[in-house]
PDB file of N, CA, C and O in Angstrom:
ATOM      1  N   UNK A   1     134.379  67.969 132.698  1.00  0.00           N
ATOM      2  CA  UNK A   1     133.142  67.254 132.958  1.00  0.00           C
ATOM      3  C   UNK A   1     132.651  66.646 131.644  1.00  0.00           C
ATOM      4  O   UNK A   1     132.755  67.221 130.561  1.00  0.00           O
ATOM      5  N   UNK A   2     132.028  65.260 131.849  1.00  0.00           N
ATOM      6  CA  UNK A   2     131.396  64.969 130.407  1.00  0.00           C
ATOM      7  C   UNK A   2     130.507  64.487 130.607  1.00  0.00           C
ATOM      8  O   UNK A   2     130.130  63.845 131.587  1.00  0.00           O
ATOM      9  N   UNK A   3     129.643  64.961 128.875  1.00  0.00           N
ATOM     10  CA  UNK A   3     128.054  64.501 129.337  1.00  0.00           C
ATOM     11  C   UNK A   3     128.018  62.996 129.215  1.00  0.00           C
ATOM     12  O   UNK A   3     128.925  62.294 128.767  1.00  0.00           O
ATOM     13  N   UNK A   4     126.528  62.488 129.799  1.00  0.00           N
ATOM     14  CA  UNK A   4     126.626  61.229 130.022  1.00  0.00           C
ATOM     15  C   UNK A   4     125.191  61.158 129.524  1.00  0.00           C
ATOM     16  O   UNK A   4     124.342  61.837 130.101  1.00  0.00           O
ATOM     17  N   UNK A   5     124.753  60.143 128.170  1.00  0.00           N
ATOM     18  CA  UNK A   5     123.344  60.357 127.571  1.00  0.00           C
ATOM     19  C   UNK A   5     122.831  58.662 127.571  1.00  0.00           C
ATOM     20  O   UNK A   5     123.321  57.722 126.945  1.00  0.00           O
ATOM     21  N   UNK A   6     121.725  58.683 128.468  1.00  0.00           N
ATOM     22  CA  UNK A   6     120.779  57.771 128.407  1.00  0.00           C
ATOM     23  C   UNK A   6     119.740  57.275 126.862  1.00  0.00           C
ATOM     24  O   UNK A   6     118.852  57.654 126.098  1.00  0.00           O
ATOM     25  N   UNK A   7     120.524  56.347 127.128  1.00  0.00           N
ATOM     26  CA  UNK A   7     120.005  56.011 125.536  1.00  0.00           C
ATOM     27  C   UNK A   7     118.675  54.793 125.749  1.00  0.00           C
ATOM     28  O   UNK A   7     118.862  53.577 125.739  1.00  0.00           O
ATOM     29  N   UNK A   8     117.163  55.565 125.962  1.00  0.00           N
ATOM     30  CA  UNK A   8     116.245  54.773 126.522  1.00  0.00           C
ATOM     31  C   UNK A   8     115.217  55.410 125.424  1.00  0.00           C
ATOM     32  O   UNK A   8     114.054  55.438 125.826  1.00  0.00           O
ATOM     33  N   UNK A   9     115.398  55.843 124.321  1.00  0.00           N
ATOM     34  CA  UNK A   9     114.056  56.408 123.488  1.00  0.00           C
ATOM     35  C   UNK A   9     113.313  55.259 123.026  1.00  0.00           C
ATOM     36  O   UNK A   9     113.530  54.115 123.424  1.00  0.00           O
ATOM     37  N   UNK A  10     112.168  55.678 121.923  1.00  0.00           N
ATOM     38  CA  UNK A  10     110.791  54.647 122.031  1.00  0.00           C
ATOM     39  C   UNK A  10     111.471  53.477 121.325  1.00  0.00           C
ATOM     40  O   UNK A  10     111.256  52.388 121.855  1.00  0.00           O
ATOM     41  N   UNK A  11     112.242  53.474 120.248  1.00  0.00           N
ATOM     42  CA  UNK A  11     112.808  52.433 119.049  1.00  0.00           C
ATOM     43  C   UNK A  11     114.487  52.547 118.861  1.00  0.00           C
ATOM     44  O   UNK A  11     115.063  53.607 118.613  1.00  0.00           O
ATOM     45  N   UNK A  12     115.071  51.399 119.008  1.00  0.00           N
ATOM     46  CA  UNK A  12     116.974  51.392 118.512  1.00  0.00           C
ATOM     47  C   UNK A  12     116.713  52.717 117.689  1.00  0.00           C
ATOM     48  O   UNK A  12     116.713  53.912 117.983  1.00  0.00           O
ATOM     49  N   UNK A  13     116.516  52.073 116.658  1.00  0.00           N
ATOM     50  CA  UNK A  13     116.433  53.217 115.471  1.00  0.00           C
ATOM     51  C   UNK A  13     117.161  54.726 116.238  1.00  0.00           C
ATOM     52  O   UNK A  13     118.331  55.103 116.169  1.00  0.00           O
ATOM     53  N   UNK A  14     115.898  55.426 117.016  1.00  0.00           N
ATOM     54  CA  UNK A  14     116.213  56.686 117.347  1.00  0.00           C
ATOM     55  C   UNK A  14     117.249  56.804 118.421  1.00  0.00           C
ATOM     56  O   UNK A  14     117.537  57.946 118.780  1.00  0.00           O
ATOM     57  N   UNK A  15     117.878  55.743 119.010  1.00  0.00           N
ATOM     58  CA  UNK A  15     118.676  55.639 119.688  1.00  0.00           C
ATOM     59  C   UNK A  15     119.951  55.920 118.997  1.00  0.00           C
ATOM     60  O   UNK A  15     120.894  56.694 119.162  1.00  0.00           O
ATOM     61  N   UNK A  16     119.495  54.653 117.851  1.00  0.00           N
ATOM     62  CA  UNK A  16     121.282  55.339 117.422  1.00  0.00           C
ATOM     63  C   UNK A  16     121.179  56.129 116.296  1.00  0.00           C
ATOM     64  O   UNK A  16     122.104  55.958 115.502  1.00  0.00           O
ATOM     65  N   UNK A  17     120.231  57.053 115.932  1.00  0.00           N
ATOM     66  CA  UNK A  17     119.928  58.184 115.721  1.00  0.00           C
ATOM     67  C   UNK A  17     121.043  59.436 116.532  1.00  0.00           C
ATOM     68  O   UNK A  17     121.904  60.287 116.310  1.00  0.00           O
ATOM     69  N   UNK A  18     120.275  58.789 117.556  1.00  0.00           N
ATOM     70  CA  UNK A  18     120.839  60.201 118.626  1.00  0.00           C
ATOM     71  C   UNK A  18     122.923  60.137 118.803  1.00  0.00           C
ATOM     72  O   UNK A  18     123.834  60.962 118.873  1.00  0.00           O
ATOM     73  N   UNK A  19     122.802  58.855 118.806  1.00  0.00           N
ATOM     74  CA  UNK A  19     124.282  58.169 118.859  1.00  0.00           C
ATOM     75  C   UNK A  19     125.479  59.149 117.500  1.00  0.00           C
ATOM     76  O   UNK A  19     126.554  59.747 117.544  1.00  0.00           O
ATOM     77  N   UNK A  20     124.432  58.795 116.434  1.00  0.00           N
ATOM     78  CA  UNK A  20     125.269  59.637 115.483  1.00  0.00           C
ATOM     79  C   UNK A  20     125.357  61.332 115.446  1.00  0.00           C
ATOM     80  O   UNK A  20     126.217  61.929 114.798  1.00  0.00           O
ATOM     81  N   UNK A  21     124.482  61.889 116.127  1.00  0.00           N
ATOM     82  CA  UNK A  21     124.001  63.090 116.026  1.00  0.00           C
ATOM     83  C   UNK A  21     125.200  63.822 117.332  1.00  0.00           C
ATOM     84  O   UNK A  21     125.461  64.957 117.730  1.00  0.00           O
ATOM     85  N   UNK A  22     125.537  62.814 117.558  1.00  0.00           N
ATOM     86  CA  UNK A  22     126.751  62.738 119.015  1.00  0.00           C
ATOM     87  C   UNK A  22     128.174  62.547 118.662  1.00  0.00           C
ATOM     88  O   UNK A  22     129.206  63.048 119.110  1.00  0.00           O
ATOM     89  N   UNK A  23     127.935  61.672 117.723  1.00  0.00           N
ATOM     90  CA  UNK A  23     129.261  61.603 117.411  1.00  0.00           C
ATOM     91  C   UNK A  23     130.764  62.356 117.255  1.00  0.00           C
ATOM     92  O   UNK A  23     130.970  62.916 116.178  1.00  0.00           O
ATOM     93  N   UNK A  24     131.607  62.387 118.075  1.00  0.00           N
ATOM     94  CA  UNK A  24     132.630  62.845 117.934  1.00  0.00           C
ATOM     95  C   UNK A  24     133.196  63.441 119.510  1.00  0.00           C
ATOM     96  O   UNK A  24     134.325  63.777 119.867  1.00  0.00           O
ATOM     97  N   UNK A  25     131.941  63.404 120.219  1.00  0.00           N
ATOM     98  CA  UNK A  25     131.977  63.958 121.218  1.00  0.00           C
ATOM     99  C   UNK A  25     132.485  63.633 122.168  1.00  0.00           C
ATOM    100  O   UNK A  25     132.998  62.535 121.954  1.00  0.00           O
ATOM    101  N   UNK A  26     132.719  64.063 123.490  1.00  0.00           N
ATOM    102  CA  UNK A  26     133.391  63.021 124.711  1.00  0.00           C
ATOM    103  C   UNK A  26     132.398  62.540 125.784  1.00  0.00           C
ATOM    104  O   UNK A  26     132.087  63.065 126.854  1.00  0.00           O
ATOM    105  N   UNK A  27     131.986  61.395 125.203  1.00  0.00           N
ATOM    106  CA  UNK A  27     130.902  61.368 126.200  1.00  0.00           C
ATOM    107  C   UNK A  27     130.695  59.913 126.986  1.00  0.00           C
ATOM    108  O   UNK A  27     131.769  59.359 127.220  1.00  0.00           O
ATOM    109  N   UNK A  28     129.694  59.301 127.369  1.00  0.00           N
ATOM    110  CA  UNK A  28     129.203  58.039 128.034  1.00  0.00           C
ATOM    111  C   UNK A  28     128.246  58.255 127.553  1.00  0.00           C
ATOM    112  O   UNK A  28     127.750  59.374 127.425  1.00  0.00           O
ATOM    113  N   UNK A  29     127.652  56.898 127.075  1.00  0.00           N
ATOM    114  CA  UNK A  29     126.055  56.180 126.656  1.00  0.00           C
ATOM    115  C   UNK A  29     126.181  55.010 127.585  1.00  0.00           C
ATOM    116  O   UNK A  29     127.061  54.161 127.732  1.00  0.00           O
ATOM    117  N   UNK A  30     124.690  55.294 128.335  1.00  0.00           N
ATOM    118  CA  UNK A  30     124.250  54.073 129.355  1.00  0.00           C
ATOM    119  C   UNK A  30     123.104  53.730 128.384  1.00  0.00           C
ATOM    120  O   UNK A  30     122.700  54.725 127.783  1.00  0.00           O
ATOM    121  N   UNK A  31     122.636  52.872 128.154  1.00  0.00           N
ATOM    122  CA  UNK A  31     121.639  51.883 127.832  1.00  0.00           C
ATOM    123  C   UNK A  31     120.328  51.934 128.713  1.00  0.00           C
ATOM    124  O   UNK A  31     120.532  51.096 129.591  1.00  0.00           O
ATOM    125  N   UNK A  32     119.526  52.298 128.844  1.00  0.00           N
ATOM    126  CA  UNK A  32     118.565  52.180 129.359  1.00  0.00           C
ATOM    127  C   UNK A  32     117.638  51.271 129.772  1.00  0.00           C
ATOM    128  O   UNK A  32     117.400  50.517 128.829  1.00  0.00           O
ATOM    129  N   UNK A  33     116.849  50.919 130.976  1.00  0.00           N
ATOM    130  CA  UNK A  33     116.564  49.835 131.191  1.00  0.00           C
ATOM    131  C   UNK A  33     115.698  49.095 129.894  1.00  0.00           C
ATOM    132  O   UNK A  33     115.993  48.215 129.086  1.00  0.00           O
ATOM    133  N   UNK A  34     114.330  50.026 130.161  1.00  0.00           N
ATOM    134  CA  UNK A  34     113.797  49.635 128.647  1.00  0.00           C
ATOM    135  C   UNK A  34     114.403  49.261 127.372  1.00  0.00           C
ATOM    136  O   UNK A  34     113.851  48.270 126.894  1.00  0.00           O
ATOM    137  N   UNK A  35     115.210  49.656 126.774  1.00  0.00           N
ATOM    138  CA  UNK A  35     116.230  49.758 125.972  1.00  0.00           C
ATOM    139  C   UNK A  35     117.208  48.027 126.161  1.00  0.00           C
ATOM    140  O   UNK A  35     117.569  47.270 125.260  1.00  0.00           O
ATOM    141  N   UNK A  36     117.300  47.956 126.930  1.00  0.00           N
ATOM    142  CA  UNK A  36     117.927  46.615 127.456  1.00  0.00           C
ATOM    143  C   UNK A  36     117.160  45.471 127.259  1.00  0.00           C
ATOM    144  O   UNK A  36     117.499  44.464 126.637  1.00  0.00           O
ATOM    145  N   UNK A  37     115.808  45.750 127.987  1.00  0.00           N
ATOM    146  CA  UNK A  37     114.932  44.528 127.755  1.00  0.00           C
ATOM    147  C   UNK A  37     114.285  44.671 126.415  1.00  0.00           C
ATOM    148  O   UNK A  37     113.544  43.702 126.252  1.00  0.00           O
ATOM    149  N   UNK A  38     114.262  45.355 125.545  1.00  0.00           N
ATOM    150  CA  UNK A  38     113.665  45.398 124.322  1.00  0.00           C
ATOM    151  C   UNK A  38     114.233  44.977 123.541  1.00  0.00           C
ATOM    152  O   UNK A  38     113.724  44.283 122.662  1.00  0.00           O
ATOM    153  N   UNK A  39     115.601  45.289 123.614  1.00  0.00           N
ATOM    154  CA  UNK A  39     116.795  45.219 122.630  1.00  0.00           C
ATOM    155  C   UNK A  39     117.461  44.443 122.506  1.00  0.00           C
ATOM    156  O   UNK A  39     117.997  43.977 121.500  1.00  0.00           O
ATOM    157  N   UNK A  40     117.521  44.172 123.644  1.00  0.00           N
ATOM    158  CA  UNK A  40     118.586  42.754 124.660  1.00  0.00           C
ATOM    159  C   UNK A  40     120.278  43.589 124.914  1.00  0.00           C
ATOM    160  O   UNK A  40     120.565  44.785 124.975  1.00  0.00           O
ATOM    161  N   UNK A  41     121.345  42.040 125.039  1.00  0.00           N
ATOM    162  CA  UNK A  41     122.347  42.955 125.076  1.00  0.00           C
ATOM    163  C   UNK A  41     123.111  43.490 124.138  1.00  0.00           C
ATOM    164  O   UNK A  41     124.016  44.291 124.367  1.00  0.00           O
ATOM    165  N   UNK A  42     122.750  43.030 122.919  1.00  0.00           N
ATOM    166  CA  UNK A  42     123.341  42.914 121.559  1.00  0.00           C
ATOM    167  C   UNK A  42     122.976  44.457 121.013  1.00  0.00           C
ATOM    168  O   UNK A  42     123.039  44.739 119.816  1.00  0.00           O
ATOM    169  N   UNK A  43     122.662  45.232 121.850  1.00  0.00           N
ATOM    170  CA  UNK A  43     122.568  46.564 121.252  1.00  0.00           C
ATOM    171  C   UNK A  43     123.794  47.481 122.161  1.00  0.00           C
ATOM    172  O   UNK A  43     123.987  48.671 121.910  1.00  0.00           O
TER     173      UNK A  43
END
């Protein structure tokens, strides 16, 4: 089974915060809606 982490926090920043804090792991990052329209798709 693998985790699957919603990446919708307040700022990128802590997003890919969390991204590195993950790293290595086996996982899926979905983008979050907020996250999408804030960010656009370039994140």
């Amino acid at each position: 089974m693998q985790l699957c982490v919603a990446l919708d926090l307040e700022k990128k920043e802590d997003n890919l915060s969390l991204l590195q804090e993950l790293k290595g792991l086996d996982l899926w990052a979905k983008v979050g809606l907020r996250s999408f329209i804030r960010d656009g798709a370039v994140f």
